[in-house]
C-alpha positions as a Markdown table, in Angstrom:
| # | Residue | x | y | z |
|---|---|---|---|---|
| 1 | Unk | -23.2 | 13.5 | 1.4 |
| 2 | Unk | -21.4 | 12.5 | 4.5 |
| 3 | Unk | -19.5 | 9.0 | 4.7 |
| 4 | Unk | -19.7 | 9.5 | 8.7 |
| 5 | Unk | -22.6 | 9.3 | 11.3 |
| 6 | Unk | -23.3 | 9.7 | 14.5 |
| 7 | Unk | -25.2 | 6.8 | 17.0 |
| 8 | Unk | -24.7 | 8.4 | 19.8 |
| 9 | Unk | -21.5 | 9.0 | 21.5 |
| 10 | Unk | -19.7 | 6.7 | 18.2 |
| 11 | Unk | -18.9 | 8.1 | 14.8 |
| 12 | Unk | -19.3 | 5.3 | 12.4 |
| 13 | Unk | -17.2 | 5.1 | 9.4 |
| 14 | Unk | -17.2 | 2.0 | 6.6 |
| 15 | Unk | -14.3 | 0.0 | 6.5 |
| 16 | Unk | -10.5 | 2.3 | 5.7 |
| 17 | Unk | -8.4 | 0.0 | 3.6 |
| 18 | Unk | -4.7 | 0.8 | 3.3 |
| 19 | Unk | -3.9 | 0.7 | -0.3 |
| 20 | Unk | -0.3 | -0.2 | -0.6 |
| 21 | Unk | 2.0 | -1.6 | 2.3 |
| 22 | Unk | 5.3 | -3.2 | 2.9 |
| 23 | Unk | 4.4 | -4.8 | 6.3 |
| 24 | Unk | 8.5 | -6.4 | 7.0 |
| 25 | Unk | 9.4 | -2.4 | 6.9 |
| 26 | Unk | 7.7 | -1.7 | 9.8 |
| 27 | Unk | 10.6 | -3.4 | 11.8 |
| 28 | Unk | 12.8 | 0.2 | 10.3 |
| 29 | Unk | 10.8 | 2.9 | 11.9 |
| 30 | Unk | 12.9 | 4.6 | 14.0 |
| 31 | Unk | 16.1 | 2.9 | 12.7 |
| 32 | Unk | 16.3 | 4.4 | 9.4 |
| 33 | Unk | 15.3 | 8.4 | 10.1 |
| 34 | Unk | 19.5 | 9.2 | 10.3 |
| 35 | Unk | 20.1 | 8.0 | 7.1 |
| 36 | Unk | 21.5 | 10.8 | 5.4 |
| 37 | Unk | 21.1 | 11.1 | 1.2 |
| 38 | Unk | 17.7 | 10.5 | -0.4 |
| 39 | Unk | 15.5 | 7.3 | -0.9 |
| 40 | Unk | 18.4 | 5.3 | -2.7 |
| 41 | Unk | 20.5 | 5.3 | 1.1 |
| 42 | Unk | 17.0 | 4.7 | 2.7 |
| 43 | Unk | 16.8 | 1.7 | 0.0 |
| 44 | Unk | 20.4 | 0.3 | 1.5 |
| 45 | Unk | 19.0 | -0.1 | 4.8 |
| 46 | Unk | 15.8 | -1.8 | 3.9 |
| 47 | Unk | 17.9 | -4.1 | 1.8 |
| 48 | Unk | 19.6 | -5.0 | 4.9 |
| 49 | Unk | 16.7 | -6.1 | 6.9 |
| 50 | Unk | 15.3 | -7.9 | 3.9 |
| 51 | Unk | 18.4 | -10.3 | 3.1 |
| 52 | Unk | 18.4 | -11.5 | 6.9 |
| 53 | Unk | 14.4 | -12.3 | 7.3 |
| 54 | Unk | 13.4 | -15.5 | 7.9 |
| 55 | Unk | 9.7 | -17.0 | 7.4 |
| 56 | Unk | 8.9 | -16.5 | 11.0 |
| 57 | Unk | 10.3 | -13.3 | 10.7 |
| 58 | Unk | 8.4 | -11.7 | 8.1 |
| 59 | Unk | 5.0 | -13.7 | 10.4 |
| 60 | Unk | 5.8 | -11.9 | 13.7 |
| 61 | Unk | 6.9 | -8.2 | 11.7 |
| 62 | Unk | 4.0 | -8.7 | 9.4 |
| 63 | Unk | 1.5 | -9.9 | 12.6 |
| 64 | Unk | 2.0 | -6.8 | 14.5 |
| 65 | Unk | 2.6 | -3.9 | 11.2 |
| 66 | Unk | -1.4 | -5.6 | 10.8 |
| 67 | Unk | -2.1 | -5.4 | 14.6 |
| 68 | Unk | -1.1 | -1.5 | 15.0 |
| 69 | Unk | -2.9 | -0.5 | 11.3 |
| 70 | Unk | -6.2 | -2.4 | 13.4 |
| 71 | Unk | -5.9 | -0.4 | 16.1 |
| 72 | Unk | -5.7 | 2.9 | 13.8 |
| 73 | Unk | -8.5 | 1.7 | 12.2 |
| 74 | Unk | -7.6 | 0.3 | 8.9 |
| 75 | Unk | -9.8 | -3.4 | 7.9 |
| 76 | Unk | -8.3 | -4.0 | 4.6 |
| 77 | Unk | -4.8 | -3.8 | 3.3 |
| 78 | Unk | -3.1 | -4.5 | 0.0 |
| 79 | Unk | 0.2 | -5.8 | 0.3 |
| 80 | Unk | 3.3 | -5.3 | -2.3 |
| 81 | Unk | 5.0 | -8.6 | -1.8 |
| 82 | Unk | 8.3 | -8.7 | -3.4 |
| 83 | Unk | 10.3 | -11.2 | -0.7 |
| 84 | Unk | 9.5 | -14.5 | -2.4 |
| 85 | Unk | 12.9 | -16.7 | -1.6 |
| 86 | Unk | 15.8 | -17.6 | 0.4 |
| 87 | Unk | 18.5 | -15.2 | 0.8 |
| 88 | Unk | 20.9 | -16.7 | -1.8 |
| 89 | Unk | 17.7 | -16.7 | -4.5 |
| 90 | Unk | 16.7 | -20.1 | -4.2 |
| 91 | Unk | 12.9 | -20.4 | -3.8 |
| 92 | Unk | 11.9 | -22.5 | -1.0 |
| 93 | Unk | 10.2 | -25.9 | -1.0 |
| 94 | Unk | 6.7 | -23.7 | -0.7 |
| 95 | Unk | 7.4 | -21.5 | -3.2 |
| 96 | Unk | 4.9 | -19.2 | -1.8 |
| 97 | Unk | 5.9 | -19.3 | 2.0 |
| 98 | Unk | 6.6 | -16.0 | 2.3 |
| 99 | Unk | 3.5 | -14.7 | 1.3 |
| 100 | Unk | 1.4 | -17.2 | 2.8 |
| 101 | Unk | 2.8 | -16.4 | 5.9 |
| 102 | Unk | 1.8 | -12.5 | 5.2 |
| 103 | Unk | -1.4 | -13.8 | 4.5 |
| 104 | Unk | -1.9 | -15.6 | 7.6 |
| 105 | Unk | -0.7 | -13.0 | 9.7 |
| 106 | Unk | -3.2 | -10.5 | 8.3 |
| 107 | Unk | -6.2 | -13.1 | 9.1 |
| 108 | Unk | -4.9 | -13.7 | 12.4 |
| 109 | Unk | -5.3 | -10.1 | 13.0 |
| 110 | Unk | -8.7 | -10.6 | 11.3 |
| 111 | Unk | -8.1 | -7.9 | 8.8 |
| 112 | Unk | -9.1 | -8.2 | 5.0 |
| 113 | Unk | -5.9 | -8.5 | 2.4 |
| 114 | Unk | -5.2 | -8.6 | -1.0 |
| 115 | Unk | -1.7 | -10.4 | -1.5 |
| 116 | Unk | -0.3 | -8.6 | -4.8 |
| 117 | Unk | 2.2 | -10.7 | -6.1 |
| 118 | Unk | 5.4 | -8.4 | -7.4 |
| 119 | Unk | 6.9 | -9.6 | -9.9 |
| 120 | Unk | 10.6 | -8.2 | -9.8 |
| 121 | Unk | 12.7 | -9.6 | -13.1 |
| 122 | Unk | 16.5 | -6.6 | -12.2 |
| 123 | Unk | 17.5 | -3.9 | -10.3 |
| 124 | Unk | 17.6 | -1.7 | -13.8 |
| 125 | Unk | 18.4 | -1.9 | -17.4 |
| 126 | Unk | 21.2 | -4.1 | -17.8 |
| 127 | Unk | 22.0 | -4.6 | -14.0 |
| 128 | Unk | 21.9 | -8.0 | -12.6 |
| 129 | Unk | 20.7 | -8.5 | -9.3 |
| 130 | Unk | 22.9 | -8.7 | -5.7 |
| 131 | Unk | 22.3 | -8.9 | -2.4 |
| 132 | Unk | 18.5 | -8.6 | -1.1 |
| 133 | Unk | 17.6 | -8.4 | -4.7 |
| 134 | Unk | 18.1 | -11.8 | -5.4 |
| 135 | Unk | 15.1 | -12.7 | -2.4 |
| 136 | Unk | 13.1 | -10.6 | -5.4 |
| 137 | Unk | 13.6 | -12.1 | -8.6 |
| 138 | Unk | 12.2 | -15.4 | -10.3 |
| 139 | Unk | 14.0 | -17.7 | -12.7 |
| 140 | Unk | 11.1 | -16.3 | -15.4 |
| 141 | Unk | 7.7 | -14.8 | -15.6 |
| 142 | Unk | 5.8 | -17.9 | -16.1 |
| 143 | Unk | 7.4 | -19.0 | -12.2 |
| 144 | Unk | 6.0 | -15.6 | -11.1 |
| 145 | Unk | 2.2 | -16.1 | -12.4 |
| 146 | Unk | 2.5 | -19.3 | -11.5 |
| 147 | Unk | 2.7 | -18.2 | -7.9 |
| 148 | Unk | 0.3 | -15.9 | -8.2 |
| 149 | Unk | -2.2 | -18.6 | -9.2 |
| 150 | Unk | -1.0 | -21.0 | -6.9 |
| 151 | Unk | -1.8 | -18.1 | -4.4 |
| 152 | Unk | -5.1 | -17.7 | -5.7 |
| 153 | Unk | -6.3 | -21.3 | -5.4 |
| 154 | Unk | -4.8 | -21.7 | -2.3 |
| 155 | Unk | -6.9 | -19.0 | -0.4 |
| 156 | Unk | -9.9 | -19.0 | -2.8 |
| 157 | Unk | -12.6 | -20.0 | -0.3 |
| 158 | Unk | -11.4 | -17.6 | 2.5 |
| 159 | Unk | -13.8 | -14.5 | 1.6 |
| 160 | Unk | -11.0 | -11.7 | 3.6 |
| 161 | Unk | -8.4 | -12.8 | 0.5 |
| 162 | Unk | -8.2 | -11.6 | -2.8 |
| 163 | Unk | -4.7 | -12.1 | -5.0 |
| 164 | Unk | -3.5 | -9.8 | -7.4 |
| 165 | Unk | -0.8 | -9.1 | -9.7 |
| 166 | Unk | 2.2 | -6.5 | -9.1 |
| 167 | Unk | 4.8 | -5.5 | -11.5 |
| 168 | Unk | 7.7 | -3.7 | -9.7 |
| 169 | Unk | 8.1 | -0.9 | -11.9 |
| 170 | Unk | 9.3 | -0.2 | -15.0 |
| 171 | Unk | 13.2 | 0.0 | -13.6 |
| 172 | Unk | 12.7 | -3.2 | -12.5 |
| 173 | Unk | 10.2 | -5.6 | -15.1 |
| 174 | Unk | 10.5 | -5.2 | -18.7 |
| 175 | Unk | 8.1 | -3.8 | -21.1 |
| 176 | Unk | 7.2 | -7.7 | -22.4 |
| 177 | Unk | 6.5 | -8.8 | -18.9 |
| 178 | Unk | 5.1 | -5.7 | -17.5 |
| 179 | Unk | 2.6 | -6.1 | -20.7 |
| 180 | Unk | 2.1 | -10.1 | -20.5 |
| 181 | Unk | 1.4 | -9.6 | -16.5 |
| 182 | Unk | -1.6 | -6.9 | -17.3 |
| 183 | Unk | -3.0 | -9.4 | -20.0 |
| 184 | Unk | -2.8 | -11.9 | -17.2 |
| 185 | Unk | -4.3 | -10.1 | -14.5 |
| 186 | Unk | -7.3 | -8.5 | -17.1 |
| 187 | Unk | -8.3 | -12.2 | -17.9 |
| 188 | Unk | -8.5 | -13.0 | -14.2 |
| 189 | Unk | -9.7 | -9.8 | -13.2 |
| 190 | Unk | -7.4 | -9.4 | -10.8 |
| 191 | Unk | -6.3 | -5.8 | -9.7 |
| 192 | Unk | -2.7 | -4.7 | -11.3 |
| 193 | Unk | -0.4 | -2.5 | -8.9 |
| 194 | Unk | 3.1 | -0.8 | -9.8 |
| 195 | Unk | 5.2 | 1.8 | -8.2 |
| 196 | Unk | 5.4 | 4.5 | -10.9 |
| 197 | Unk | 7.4 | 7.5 | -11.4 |
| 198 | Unk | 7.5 | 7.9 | -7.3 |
| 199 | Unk | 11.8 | 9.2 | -7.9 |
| 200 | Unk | 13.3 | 11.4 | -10.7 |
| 201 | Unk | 15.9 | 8.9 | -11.0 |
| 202 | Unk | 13.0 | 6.1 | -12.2 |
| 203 | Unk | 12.0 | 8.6 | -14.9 |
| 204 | Unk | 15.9 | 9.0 | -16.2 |
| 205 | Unk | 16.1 | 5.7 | -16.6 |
| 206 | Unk | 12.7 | 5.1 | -18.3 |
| 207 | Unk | 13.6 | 7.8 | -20.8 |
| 208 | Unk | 17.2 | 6.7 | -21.4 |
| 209 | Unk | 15.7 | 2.7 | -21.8 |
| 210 | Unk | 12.6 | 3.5 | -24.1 |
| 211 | Unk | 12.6 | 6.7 | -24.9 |
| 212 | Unk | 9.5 | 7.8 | -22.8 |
| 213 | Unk | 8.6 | 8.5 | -19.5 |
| 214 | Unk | 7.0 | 5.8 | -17.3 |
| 215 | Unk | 3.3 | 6.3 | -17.5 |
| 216 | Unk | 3.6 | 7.7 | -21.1 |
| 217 | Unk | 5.2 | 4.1 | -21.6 |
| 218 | Unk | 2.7 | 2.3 | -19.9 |
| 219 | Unk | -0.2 | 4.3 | -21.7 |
| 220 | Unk | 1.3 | 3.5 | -25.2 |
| 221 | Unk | 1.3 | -0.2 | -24.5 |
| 222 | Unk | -2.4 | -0.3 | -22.9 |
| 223 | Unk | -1.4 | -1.4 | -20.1 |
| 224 | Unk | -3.7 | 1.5 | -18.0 |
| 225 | Unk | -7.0 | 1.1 | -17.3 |
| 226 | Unk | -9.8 | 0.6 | -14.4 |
| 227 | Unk | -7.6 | -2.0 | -12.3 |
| 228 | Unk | -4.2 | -0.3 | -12.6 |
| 229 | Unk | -3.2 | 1.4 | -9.3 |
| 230 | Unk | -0.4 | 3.8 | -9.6 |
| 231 | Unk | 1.3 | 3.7 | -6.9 |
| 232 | Unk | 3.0 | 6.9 | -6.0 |
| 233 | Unk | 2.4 | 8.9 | -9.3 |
| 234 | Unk | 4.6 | 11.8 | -7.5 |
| 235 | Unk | 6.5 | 13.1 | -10.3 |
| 236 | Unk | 4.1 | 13.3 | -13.5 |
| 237 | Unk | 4.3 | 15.5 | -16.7 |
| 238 | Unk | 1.0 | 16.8 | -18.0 |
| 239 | Unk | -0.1 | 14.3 | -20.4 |
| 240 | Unk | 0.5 | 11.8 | -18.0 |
| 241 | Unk | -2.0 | 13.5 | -15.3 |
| 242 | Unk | -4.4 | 12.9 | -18.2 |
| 243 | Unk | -3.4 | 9.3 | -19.0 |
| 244 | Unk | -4.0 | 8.5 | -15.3 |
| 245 | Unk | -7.7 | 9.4 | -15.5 |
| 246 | Unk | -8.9 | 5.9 | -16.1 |
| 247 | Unk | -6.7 | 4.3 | -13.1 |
| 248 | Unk | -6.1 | 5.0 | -9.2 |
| 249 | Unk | -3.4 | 6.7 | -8.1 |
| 250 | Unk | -2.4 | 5.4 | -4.4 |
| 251 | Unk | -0.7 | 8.2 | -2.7 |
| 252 | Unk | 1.5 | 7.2 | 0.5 |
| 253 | Unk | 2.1 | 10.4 | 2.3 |
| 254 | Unk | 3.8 | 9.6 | 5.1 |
| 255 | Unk | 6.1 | 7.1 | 3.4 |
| 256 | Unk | 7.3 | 9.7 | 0.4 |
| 257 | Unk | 7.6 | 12.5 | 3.1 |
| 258 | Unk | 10.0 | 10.2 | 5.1 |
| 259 | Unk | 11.7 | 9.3 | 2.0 |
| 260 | Unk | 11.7 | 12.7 | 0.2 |
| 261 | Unk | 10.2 | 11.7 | -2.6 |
| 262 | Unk | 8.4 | 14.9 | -3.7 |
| 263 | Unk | 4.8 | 16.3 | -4.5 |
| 264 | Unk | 2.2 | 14.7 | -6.2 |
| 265 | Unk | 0.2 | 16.5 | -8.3 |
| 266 | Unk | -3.1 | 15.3 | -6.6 |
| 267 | Unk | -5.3 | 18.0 | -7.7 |
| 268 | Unk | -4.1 | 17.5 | -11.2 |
| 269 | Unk | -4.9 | 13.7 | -11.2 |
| 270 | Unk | -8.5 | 14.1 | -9.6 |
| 271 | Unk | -9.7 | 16.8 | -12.0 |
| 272 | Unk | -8.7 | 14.3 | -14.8 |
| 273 | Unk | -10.7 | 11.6 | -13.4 |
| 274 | Unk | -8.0 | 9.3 | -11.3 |
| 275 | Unk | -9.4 | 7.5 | -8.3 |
| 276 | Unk | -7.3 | 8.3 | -5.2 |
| 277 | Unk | -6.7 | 5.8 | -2.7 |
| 278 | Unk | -3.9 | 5.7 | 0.0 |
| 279 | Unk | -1.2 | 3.3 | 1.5 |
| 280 | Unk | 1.1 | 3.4 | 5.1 |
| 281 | Unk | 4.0 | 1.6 | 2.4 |
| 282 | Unk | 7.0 | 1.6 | 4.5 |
| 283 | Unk | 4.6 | 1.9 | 7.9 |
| 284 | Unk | 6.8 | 5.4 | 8.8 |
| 285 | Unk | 3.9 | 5.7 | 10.1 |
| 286 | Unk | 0.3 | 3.6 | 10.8 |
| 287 | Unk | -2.1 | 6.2 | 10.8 |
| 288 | Unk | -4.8 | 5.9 | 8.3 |
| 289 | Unk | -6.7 | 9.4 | 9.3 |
| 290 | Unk | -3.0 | 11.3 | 8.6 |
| 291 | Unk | -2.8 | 9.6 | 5.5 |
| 292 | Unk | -6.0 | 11.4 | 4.4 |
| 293 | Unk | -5.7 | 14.6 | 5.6 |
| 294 | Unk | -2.1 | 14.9 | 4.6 |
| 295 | Unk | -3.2 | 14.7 | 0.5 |
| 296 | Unk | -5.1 | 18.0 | 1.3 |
| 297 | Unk | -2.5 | 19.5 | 3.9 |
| 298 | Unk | 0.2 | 18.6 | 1.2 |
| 299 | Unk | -1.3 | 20.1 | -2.0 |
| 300 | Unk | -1.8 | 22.9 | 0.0 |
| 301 | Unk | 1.2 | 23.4 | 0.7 |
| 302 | Unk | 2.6 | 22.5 | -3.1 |
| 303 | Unk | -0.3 | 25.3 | -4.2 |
| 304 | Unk | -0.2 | 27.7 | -1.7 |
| 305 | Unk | -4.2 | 27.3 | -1.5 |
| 306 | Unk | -6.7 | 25.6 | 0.8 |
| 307 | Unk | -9.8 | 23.2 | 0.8 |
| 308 | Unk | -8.6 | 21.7 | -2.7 |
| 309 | Unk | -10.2 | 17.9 | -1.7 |
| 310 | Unk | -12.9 | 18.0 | 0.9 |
| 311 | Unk | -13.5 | 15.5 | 3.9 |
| 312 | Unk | -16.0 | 13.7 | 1.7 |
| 313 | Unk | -13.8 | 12.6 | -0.9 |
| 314 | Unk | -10.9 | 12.0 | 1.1 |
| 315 | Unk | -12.5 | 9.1 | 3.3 |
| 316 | Unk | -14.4 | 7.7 | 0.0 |
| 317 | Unk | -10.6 | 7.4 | -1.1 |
| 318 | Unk | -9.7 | 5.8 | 2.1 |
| 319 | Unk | -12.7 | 3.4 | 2.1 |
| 320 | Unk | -14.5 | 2.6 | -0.9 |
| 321 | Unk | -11.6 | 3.5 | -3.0 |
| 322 | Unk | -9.0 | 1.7 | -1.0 |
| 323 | Unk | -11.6 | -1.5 | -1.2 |
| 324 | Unk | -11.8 | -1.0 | -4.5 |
| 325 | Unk | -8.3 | -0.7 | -5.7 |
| 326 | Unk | -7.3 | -4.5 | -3.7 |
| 327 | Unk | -10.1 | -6.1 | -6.0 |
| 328 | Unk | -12.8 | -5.5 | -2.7 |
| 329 | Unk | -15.0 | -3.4 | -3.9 |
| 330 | Unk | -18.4 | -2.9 | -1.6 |
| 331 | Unk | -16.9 | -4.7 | 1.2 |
| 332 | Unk | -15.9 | -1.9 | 2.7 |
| 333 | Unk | -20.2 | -1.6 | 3.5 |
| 334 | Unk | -19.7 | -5.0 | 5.4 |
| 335 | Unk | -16.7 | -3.5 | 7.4 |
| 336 | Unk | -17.1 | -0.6 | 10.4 |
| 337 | Unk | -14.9 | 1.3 | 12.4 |
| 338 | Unk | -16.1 | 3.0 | 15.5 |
| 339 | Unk | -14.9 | 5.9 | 16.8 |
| 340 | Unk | -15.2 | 7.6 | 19.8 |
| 341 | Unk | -16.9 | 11.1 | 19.5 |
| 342 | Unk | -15.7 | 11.9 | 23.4 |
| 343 | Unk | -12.5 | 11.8 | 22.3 |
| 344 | Unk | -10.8 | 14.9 | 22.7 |
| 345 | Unk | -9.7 | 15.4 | 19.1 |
| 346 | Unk | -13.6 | 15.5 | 18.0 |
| 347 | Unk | -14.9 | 17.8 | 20.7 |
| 348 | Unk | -17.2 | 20.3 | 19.3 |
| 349 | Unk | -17.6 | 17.8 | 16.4 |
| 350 | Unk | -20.6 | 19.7 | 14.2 |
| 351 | Unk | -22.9 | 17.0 | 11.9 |
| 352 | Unk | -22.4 | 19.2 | 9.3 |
| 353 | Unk | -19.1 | 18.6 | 9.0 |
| 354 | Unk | -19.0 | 15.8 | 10.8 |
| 355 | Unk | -16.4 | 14.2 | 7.8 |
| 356 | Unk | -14.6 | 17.0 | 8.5 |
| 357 | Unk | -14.0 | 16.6 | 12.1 |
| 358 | Unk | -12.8 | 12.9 | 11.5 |
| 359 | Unk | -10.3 | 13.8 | 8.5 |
| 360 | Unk | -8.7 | 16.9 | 9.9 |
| 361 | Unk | -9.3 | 15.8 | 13.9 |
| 362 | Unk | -9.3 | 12.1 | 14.7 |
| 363 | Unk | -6.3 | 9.7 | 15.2 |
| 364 | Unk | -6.2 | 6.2 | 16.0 |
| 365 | Unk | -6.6 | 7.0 | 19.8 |
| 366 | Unk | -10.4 | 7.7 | 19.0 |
| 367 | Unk | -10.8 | 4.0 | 17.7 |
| 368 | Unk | -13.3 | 2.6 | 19.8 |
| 369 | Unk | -13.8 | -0.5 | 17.5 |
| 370 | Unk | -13.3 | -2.1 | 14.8 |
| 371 | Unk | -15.2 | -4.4 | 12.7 |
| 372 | Unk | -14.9 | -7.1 | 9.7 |
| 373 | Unk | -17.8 | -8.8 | 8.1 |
| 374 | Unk | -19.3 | -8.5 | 11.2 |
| 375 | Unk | -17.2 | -9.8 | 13.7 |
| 376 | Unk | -15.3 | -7.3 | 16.1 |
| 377 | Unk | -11.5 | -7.6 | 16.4 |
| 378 | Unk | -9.6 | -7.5 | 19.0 |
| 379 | Unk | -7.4 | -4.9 | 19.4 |
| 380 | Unk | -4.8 | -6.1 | 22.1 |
| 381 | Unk | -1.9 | -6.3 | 20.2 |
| 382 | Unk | 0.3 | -7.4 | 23.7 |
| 383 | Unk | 1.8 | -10.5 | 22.4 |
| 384 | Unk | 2.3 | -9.4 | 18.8 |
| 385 | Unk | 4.0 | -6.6 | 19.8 |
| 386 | Unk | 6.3 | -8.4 | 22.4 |
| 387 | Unk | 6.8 | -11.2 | 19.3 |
| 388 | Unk | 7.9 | -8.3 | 17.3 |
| 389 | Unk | 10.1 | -7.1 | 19.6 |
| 390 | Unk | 11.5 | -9.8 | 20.5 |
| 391 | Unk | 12.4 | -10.8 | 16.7 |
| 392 | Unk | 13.7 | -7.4 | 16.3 |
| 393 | Unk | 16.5 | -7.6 | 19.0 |
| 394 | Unk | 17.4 | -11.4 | 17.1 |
| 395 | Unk | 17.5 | -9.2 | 13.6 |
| 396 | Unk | 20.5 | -6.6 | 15.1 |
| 397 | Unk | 19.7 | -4.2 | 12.6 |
């Protein structure tokens, strides 16, 4: 069944949530693509830009990362907050300033969000945190949930909010918190996100720490299940394809192709019953339509066969399993985004394959609108973008 129809010269889609994102990062693109090495000098730079941030910073980068995914069509975004305090570790007098000022940037924008609270405890196994990494960590777990449910009843009676709960990944939250944080976010119901196994480095260190690779870990102490997201999931063995089956696994294409990261074995996880759903992360790049084409263009390149994932399942992904990853699901039916079927990249469009034209054609130049519960956005993004730029040139990076 096709998640696109025509009325008349539109193409209407649901709502296309973005999965995973690191809004602040959007103030690298274009500023990191020299950096020579692998993800770990990429990681150096981003450090940089997150140890100088202020409040007003993260507002204005966050305001216009939102303002661009808008305009590329995106309603709904999950956001993997880890920069809770000031730049020497101290939490400020709002503990939660940070976020809340993610949060507000996102409903200024009018999108949907779901705030996912990391919870970041070292930079590795017996490593003590420096530089940008002390913005990350807490004094304990229980200050960490406590945020998160500060967080929650803060923002519980704005309907375009959800709060979840995000351990970093195993590197960086122990195997007692990572364990205690599920429990936590089960009895809330509250959707659980963690980077997993997205370097081989990650995996060294899981195996050297416990013994066992990181979602063989997390399996073994139950920590999988409907409201995991795996984010990444790039470098899996077998078993843990299958142990996946019962979660979603949030590929970021663009973001582990700037960062050569590696291949995903996406066919692998679908056929064992993982729900895909996908993320800009790092905002390399803000289009939501490359996002889904590039799971199928990528595994055919890592199989050396085509038309492995069809156009239908890669929007449901986009939409109704993005919603449904941030603790939104069936929103996405309240949402719409409009495109235009003049646009040059859907001429010839056939409704036949009409999913296919918009997966493997369209780009954020053929948004025509966009919609959330109803009310149209506005997709000038002028003055967020000369606030952006502006706090850019104040950053130096």
């Amino acid at each position: 069944m096709s998640v696109a129809r025509r009325d008349g010269d539109r193409l209407l889609l649901p709502g296309l949530a973005t999965a995973h994102s690191h809004a602040f990062q959007r103030a690298l693109r274009g500023r990191a693509q020299r950096a020579r090495g692998s993800f770990w000098s990429w990681r150096g730079l981003m450090y940089e830009l997150a140890s100088r941030v202020s409040p007003d910073d993260v507002h204005a980068l966050s305001r216009f990362a939102f303002a661009e995914l808008a305009r590329a069509g995106v309603t709904a975004v999950g956001e993997f907050h880890y920069l809770h305090h000031q730049p020497d570790g101290t939490p400020y007098a709002e503990r939660t300033a940070l976020a809340d000022a993610v949060i507000r940037a996102a409903l200024e924008v009018g999108l949907r969000i779901a705030l996912l609270r990391v919870i970041y405890e070292r930079p590795g196994h017996g490593r003590a945190p420096e530089g940008a990494q002390r913005r990350f960590v807490d004094a304990s777990l229980d200050d960490a949930l406590g945020d998160v449910e500060a967080l929650a009843a803060r923002w519980s009676g704005e309907p375009r909010v959800r709060v979840g709960v995000a351990p970093h990944s195993v590197r960086a939250v122990t195997l007692p918190s990572i364990v205690e944080a599920a429990r936590f976010a089960e009895a809330r119901a509250m959707p659980l996100h963690m980077h997993v196994s997205e370097q081989r480095r990650e995996i060294h260190e899981c195996l050297a720490e416990h013994g066992a690779r990181p979602v063989r870990l997390l399996a073994d102490a139950g920590v999988l299940g409907p409201r995991f997201v795996a984010v990444h999931a790039t470098h899996l063995a077998a078993d843990e394809v299958r142990a996946l089956g019962g979660s979603f696994a949030c590929l970021c294409r663009t973001t582990e192709r700037d960062l050569g990261d590696g291949l995903p074995p996406t066919r692998e996880l679908v056929r064992a019953g993982a729900r895909l759903c996908f993320g800009v992360d790092s905002h390399a790049s803000s289009d939501p339509f490359e996002e889904m084409r590039a799971a199928e263009l990528d595994e055919r390149s890592r199989t050396e066969r085509r038309a492995l994932l069809e156009a239908p399942v890669l929007l449901e992904a986009a939409s109704a399993g993005g919603y449904a990853a941030i603790g939104m699901a069936g929103l996405e039916r309240e949402d719409e985004v409009a495109l235009d079927a003049r646009d040059d990249a859907l001429a010839g469009a056939r409704d036949a394959t009409l999913d296919d034209a918009v997966v493997f054609g369209a780009g954020p130049r053929a948004v025509r609108s966009v919609c959330v519960g109803g009310a149209a956005l506005a997709l000038d993004a002028t003055r967020a973008r000369e606030e952006f730029e502006r706090r850019l040139s104040a950053l130096a990076l």
